[in-house]
C-alpha positions, 0 to 999 in steps of 0.5 A: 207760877204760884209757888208756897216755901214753908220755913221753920227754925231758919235764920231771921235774916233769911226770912226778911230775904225771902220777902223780897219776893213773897208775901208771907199769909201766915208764920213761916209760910210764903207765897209768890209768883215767879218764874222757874229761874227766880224758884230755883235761885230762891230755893237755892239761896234757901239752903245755903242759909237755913242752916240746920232750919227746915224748908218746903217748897211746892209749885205746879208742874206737868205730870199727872199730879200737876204738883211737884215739891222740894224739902230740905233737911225734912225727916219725910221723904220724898219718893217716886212711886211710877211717877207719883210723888209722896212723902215717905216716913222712914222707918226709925229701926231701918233707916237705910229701906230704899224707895223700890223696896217699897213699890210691891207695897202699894198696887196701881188702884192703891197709887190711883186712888191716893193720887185721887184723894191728893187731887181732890182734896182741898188745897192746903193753903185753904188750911190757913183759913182754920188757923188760929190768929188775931185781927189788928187795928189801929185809930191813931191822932197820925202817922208818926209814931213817935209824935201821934198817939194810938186812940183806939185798939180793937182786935178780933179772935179767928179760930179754925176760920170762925171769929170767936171774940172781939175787942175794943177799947178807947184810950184816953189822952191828956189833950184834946183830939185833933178836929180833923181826926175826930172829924175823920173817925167820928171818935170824940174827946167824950168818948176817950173820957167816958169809956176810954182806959189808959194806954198800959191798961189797953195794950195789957188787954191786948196782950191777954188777948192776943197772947203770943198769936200771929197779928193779921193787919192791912199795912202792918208796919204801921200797926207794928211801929205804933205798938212798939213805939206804945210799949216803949212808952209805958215801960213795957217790953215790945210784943214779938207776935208774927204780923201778916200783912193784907196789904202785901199778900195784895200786891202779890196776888193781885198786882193789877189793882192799882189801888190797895187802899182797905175801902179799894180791896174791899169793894174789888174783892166784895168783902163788906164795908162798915164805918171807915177809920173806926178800929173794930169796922176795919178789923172786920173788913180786914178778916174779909180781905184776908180770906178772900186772898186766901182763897185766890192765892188757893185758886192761882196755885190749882190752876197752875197745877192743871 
């Protein structure tokens, strides 16, 4: 079954933990496919580690709202209105009200109608689609940070599900580019010359850019090792923004793929396809992926619920 655990103020370590079994779509959100014995050791291990961190978990189940939830040190709380499960604001002044004093509040239509509206209204998960974040990519001469150099940042700005903005830059280098690589990127040393800016320069645009918002890559790890690893370099302190990786979320949501190269995803989930090993092109494919995994992770958890 698909289950999503929202975290905040929870240790570091508890996170990375958690990944083991869930991919993490947005900051502090994970989802995942297990089993009701798995659910219920992770929620387990969840609280005994969180400290004084906050934790939500939702998973399909029978009933009539084909959902049920845990939280953990939550303000709201949980209550049973005749088998219905909402979420209750105690009352600052009197925090001692109990649920059944509660029941006369609400009539049987009034129940009806909210567990209606909760059915019907759009998963929250298809929230995520209006969040705010920046898509991330790389051109690079290699794999290995700390021998290759990055040759080209570009990043779209997603608001509310709509991109608003665009970057791209070219970084110079003092050497010419390797004939493969400019082979593969079709990226030429004129074009780092002429419209190429120096590594400080793109990573601070970068970082105006992006500010302090969530980075969406495909493989992350390799856009988050190049830019820590550039940092370094120029004396900078590395960025701490929160990486979501496409290529994760891939291998929970769809683990028959296969193949989760971006090209492969791309054509599986029919997400357009522009000028591979070009920065700004792979950013706008990786929007696509995201989106589309996000609307079959929506799909997976209202199918478990019915």
């Amino acid at each position: 079954m698909t289950v999503v655990i929202t975290l905040s103020d929870c240790p570091a370590r508890l996170r990375g933990d958690i990944t083991k079994w869930f991919a993490e779509i947005n900051t502090g959100v994970y989802v995942g496919s297990i089993s009701a014995r798995v659910r219920d050791e992770v929620w387990d291990r969840i609280t005994e580690n969180i400290g004084r961190g906050h934790a939500t978990m939702v998973f399909g189940a029978p009933g009539e709202q084909h959902m049920d939830f845990r939280v953990h040190n939550a303000y709201w709380e949980p209550v049973d209105y005749d088998g219905i499960k909402l979420m209750r604001r105690p009352d600052r002044m009197s925090q001692s009200v109990s649920p059944e004093s509660l029941k006369t509040e609400f009539s049987r239509a009034s129940k009806r109608r909210m567990a209606a509206k909760k059915k019907n209204s759009p998963s929250f998960l298809s929230a995520f689609l209006e969040t705010t974040y920046v898509v991330l990519d790389f051109e690079t001469t290699g794999l290995d940070e700390k021998r290759d150099e990055i040759i080209e940042i570009a990043a779209i700005l997603v608001e509310r599900g709509i991109v608003s903005e665009k970057m791209q830059n070219f970084v110079r280098r003092s050497k010419p580019l390797p004939v493969d690589i400019s082979r593969l990127t079709g990226i030429t040393d004129d074009d780092l010359q002429k419209e190429g800016v120096d590594l400080d320069k793109a990573i601070l645009n970068l970082k105006e850019f992006a500010e302090d918002l969530p980075f969406v890559c495909h493989n992350a790890s390799f856009e988050q090792e190049f830019l820590s690893s550039a940092c370094k370099s120029i004396g900078e302190d590395p960025l701490e923004n929160k990486f979501i990786d496409t290529l994760a979320m891939a291998r929970v949501i769809l683990p028959d793929s296969g193949d989760y190269r971006l090209s492969a995803l791309a054509d599986r989930l029919k997400v357009s396809f522009g000028t591979c090993h070009r920065a700004l092109s792979d950013c706008e494919t990786t929007y696509g992926i995201y989106c589309k995994l996000i609307e079959l992770a929506a799909a997976d958890t209202q199918k478990s619920e019915k």
